[in-house]
mmCIF file of the N, C-alpha and C atoms, coordinates in Angstrom:
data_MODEL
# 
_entry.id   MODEL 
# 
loop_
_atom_site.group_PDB 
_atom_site.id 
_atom_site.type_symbol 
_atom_site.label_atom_id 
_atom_site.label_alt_id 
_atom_site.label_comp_id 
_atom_site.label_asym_id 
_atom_site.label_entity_id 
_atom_site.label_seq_id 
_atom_site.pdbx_PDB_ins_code 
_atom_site.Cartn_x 
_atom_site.Cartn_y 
_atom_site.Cartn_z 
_atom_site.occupancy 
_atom_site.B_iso_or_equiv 
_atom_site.pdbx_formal_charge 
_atom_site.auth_seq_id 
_atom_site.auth_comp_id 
_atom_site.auth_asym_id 
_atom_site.auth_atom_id 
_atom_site.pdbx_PDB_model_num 
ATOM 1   N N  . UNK A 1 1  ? 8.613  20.376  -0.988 1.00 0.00 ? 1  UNK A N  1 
ATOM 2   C CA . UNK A 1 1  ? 9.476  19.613  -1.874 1.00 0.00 ? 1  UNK A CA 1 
ATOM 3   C C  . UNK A 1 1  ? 10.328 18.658  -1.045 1.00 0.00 ? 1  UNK A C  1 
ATOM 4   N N  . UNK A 1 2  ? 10.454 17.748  -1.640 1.00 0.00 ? 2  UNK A N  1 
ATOM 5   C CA . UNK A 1 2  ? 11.738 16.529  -1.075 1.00 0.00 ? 2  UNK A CA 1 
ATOM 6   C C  . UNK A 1 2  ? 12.757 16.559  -1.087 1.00 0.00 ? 2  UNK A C  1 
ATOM 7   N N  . UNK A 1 3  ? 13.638 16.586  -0.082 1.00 0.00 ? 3  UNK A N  1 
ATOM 8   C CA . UNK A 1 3  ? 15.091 16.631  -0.205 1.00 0.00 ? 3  UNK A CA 1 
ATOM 9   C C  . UNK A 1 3  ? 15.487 16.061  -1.452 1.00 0.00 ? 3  UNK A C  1 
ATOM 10  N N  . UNK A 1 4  ? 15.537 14.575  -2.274 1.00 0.00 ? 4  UNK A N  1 
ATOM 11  C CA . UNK A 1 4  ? 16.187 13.577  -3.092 1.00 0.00 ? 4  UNK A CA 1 
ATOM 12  C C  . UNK A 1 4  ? 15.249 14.141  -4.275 1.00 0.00 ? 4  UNK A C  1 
ATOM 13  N N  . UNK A 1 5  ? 14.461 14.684  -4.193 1.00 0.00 ? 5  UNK A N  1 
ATOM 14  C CA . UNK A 1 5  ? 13.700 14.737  -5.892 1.00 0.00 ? 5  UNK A CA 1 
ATOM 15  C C  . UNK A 1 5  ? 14.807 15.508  -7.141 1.00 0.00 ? 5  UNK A C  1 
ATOM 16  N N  . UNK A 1 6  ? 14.890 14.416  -7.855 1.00 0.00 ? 6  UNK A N  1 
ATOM 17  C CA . UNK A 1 6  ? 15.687 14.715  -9.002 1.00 0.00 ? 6  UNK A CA 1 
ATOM 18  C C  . UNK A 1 6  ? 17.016 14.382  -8.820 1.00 0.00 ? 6  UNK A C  1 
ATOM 19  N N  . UNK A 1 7  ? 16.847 13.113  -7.788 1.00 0.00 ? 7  UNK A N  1 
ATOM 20  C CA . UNK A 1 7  ? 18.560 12.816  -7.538 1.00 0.00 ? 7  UNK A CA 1 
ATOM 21  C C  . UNK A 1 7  ? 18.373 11.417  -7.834 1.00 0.00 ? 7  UNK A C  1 
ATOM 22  N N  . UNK A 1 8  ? 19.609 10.821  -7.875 1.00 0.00 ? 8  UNK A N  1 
ATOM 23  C CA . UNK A 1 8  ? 19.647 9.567   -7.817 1.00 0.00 ? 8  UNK A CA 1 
ATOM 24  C C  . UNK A 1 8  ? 20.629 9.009   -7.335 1.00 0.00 ? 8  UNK A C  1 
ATOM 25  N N  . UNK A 1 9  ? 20.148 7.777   -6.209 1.00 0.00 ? 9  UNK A N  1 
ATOM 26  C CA . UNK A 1 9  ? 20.735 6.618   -5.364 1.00 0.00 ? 9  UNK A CA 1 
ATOM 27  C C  . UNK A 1 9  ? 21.098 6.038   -5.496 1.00 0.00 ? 9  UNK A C  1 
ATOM 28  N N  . UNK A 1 10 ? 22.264 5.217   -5.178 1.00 0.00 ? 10 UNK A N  1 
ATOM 29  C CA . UNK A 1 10 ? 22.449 3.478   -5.803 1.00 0.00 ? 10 UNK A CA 1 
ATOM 30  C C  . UNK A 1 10 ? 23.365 3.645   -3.901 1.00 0.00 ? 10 UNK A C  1 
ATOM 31  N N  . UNK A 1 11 ? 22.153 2.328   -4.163 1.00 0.00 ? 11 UNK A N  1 
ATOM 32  C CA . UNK A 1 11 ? 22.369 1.460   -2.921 1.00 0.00 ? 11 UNK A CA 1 
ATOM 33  C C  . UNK A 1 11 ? 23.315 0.030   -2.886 1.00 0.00 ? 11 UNK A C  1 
ATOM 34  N N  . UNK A 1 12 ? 24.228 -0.355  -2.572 1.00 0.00 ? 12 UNK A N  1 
ATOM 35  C CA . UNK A 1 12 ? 24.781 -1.498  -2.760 1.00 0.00 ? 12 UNK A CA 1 
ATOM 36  C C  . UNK A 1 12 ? 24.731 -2.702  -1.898 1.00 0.00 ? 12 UNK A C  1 
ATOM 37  N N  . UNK A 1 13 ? 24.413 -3.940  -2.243 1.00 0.00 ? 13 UNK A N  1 
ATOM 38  C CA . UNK A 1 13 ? 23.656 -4.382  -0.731 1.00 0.00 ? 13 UNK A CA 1 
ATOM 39  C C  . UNK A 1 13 ? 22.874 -4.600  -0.325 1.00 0.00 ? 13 UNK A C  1 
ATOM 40  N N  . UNK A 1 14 ? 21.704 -4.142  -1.390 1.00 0.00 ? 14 UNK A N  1 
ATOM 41  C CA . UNK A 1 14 ? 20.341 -3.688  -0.713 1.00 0.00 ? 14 UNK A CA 1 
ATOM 42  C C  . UNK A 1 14 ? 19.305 -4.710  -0.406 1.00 0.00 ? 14 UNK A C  1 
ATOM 43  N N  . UNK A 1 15 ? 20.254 -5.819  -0.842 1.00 0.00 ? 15 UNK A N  1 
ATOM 44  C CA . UNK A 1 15 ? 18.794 -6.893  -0.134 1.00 0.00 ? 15 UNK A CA 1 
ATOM 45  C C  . UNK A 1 15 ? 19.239 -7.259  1.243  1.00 0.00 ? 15 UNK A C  1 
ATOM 46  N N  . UNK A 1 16 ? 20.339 -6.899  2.233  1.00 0.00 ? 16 UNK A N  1 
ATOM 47  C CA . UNK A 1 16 ? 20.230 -7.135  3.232  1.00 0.00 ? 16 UNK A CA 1 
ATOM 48  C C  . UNK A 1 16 ? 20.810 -6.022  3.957  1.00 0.00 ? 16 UNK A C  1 
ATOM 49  N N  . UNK A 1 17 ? 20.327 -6.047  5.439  1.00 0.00 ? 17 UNK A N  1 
ATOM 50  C CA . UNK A 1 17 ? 21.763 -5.367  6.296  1.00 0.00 ? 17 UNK A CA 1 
ATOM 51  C C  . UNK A 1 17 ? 21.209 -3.629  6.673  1.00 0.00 ? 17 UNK A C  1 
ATOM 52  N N  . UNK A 1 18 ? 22.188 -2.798  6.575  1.00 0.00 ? 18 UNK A N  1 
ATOM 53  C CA . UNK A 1 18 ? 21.910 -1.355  6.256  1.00 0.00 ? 18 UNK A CA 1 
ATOM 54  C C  . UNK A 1 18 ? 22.207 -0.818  4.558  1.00 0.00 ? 18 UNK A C  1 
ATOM 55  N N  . UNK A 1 19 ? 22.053 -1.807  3.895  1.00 0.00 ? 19 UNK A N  1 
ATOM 56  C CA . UNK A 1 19 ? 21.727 -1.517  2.647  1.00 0.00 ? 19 UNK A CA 1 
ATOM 57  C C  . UNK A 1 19 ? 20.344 -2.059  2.252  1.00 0.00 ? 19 UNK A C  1 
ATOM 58  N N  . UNK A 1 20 ? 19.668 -2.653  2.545  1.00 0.00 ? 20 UNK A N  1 
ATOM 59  C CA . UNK A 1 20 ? 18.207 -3.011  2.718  1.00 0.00 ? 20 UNK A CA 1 
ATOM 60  C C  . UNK A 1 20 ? 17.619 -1.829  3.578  1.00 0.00 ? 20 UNK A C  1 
ATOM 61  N N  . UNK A 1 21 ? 17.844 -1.658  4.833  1.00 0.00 ? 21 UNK A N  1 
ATOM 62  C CA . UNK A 1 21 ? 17.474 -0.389  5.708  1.00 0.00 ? 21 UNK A CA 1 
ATOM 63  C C  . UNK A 1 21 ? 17.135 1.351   4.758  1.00 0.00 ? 21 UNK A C  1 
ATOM 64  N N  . UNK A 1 22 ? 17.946 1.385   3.882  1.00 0.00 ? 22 UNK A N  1 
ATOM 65  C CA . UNK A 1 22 ? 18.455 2.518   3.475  1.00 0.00 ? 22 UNK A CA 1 
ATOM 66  C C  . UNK A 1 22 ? 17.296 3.023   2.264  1.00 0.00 ? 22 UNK A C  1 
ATOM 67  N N  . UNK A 1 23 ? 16.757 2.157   1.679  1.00 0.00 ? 23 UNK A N  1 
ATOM 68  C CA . UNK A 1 23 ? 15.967 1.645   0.184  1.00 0.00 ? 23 UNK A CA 1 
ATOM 69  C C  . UNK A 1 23 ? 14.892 2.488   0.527  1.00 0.00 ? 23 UNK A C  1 
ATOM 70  N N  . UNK A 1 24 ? 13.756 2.222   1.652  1.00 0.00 ? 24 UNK A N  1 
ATOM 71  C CA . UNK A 1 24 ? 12.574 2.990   1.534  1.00 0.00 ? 24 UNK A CA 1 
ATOM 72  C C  . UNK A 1 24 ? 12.482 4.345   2.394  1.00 0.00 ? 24 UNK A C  1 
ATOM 73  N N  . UNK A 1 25 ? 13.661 4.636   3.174  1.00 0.00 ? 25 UNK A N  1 
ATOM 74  C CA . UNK A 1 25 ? 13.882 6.055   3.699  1.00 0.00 ? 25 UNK A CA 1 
ATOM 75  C C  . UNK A 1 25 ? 14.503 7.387   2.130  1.00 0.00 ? 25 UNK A C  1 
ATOM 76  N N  . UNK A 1 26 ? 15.258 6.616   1.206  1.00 0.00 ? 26 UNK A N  1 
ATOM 77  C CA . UNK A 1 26 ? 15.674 7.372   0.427  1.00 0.00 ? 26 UNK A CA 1 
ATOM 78  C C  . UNK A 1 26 ? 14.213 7.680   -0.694 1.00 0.00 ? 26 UNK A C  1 
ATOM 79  N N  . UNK A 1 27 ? 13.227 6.324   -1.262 1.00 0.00 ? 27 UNK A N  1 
ATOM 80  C CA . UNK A 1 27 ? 12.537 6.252   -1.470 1.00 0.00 ? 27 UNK A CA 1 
ATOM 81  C C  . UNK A 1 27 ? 11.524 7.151   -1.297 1.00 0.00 ? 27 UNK A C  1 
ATOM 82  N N  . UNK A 1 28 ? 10.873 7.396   -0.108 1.00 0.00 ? 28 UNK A N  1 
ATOM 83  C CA . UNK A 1 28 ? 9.945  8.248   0.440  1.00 0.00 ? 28 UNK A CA 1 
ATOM 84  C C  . UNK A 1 28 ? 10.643 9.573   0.246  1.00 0.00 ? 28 UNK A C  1 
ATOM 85  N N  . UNK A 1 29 ? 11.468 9.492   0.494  1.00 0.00 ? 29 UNK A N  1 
ATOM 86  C CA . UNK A 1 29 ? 12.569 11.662  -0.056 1.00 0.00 ? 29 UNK A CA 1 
ATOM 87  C C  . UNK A 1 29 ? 12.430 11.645  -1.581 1.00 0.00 ? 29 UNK A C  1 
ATOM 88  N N  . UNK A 1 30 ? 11.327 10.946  -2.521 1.00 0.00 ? 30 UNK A N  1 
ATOM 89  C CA . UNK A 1 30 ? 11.595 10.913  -3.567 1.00 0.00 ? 30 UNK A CA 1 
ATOM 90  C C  . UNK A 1 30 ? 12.705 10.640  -4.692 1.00 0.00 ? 30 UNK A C  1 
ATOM 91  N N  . UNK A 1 31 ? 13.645 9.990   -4.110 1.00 0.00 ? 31 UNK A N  1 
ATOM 92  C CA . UNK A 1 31 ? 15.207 9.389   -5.096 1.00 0.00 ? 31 UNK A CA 1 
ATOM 93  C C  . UNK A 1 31 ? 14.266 8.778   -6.426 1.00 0.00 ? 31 UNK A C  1 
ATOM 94  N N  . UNK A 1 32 ? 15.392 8.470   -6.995 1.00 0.00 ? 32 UNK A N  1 
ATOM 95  C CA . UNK A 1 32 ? 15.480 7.830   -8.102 1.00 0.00 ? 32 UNK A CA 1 
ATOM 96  C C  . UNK A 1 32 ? 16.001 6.389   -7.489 1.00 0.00 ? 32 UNK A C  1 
ATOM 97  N N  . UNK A 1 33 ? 15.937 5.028   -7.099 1.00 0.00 ? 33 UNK A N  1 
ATOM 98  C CA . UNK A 1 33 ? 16.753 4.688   -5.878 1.00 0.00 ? 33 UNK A CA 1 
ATOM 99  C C  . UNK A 1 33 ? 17.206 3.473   -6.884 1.00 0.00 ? 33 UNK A C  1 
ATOM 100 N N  . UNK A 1 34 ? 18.424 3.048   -7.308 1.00 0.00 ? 34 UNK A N  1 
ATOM 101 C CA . UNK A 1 34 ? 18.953 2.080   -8.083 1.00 0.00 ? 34 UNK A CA 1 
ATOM 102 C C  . UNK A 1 34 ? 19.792 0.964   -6.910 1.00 0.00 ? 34 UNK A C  1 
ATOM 103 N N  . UNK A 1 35 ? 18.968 -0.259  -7.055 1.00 0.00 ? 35 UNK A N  1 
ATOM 104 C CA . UNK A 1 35 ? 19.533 -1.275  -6.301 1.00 0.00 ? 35 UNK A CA 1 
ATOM 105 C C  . UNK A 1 35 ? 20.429 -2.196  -6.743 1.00 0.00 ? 35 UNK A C  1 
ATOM 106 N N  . UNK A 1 36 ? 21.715 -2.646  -6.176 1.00 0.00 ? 36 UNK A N  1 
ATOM 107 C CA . UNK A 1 36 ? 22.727 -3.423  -6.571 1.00 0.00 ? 36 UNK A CA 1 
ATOM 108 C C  . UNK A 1 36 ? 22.771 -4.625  -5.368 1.00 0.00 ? 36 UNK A C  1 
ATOM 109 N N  . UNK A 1 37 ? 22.468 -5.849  -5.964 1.00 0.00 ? 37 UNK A N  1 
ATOM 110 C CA . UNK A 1 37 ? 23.248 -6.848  -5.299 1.00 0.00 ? 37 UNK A CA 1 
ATOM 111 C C  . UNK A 1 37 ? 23.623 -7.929  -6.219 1.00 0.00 ? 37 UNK A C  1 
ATOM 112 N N  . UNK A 1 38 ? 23.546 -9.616  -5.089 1.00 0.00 ? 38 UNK A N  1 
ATOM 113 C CA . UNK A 1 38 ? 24.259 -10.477 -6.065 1.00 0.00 ? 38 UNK A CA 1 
ATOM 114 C C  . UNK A 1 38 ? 23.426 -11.032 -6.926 1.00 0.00 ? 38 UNK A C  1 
ATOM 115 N N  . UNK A 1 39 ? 21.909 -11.023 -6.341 1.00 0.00 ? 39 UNK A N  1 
ATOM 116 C CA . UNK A 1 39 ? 20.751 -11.950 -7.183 1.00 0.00 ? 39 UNK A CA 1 
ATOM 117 C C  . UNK A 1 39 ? 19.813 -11.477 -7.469 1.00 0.00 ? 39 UNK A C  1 
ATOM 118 N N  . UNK A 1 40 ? 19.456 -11.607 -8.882 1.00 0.00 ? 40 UNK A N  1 
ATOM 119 C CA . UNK A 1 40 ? 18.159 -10.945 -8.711 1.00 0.00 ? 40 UNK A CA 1 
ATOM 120 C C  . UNK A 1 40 ? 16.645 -11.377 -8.228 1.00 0.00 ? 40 UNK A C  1 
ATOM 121 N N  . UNK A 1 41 ? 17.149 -12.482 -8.081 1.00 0.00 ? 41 UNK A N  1 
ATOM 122 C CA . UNK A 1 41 ? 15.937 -13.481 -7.085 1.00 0.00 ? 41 UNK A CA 1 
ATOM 123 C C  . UNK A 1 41 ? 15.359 -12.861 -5.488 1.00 0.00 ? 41 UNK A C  1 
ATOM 124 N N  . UNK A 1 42 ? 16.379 -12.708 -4.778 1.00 0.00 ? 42 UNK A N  1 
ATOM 125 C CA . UNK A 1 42 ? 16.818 -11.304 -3.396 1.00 0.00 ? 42 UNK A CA 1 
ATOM 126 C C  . UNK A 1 42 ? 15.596 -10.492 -3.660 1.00 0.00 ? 42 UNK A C  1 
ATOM 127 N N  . UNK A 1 43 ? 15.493 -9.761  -4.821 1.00 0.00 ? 43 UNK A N  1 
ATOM 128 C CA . UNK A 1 43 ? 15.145 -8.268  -4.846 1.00 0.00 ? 43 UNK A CA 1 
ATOM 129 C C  . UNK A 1 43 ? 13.605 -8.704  -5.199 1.00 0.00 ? 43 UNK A C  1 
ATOM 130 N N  . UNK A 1 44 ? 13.397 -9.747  -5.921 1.00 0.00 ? 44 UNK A N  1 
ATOM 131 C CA . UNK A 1 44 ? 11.675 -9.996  -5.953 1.00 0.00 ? 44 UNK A CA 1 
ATOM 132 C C  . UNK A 1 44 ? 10.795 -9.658  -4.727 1.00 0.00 ? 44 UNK A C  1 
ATOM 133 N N  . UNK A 1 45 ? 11.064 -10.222 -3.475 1.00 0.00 ? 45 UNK A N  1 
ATOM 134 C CA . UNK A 1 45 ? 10.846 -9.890  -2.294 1.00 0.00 ? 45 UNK A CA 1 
ATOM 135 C C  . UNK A 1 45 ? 10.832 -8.350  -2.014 1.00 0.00 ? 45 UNK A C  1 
ATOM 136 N N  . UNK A 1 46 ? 11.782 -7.407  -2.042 1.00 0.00 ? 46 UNK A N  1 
ATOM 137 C CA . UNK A 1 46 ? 11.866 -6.474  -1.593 1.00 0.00 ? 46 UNK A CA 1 
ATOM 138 C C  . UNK A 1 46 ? 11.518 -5.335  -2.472 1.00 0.00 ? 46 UNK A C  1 
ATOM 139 N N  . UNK A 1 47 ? 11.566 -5.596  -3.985 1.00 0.00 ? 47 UNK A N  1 
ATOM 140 C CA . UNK A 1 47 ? 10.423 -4.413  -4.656 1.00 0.00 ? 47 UNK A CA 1 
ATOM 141 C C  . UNK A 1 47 ? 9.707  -5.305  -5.553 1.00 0.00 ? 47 UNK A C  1 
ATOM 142 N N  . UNK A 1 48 ? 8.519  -5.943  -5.552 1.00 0.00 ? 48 UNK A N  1 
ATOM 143 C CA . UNK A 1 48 ? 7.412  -6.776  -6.013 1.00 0.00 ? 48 UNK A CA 1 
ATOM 144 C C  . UNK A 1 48 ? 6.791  -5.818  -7.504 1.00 0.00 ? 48 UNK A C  1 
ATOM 145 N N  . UNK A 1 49 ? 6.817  -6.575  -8.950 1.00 0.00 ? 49 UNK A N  1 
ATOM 146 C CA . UNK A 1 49 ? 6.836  -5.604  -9.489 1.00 0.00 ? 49 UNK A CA 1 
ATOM 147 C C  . UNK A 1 49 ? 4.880  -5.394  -9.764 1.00 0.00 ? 49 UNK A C  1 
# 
């Protein structure tokens, strides 16, 4: 079992920095992983739907 299964994340930040860093380590532990930044243009790039 995964540490994060049945939890949930919110990352703030997450299109750059160590809030970008943070997204697919919590990810792979199975999170729930909720991303916050300023654009949602940013995040196309980083989760492609």
């Amino acid at each position: 079992m995964l540490r994060f299964t049945g939890k949930v994340v919110v990352i703030t930040g997450a299109r750059s920095g160590i809030g970008q860093a943070t997204v697919l380590p919590f990810s792979r532990e199975s999170a729930a992983v909720v991303l916050v930044g300023r654009t949602e243009k940013n995040f196309r790039k980083l989760c492609p739907s």
